[in-house]
LUMTISE-655646 format. One record per residue (C-alpha): residue number from 1; x, y, z. Coordinates in steps of 0.5 Angstrom, whole numbers. Layout:
N
NUM,X,Y,Z
...
This chain:
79
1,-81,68,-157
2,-84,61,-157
3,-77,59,-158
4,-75,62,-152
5,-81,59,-148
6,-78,53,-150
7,-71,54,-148
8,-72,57,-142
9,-78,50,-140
10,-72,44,-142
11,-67,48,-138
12,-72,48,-132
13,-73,42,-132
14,-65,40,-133
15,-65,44,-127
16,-70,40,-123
17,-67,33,-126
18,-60,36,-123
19,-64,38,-116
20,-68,32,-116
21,-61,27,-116
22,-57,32,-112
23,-63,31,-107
24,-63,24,-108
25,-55,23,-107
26,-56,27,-100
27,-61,21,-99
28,-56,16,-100
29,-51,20,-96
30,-55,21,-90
31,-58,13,-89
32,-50,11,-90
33,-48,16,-84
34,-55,13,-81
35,-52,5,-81
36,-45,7,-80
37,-47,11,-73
38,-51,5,-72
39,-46,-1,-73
40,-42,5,-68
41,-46,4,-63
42,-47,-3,-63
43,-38,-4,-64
44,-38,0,-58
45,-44,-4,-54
46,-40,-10,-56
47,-33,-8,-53
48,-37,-6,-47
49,-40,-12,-46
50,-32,-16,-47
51,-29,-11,-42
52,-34,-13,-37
53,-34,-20,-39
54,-26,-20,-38
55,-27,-17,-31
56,-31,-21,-28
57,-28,-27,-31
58,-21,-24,-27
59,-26,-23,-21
60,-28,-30,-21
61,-20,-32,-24
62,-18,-29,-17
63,-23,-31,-13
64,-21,-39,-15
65,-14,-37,-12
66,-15,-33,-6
67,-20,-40,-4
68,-14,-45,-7
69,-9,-42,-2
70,-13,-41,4
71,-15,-49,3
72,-7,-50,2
73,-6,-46,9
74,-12,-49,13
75,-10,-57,10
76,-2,-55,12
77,-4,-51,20
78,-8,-58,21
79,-2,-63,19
């Protein structure tokens, strides 16, 4: 019986030695979501940010010419 008793306590803790990594590799597995999903969201703010940057300098790139020509036109219909 003692024998018995013993058997059963050393697969239980086993048990609970396989529970406790298992748990622990869960762990490890949420946090790598956790940073990836995190350093996602900053890729994503970053190409944001680079698109909103490219128009605006599109805008002011435009805008440079629109004013180029129209002081071409205006220094050539006072010639």
């Amino acid at each position: 019986m003692r024998g018995l008793t013993r058997q059963l306590t050393l697969r239980l803790e086993t048990a609970n030695e396989r529970e406790e990594e298992m748990r622990s590799t869960l762990r490890e597995i949420d946090n790598k979501l956790l940073r990836e999903r995190e350093s996602r969201q900053g890729e994503n703010r970053r190409r944001r940010w680079s698109r909103w940057i490219a128009i605006a300098s599109q805008s002011a790139f435009q805008t440079a010419i629109q004013l180029a020509f129209t002081s071409l036109l205006a220094t050539n219909s006072r010639v």
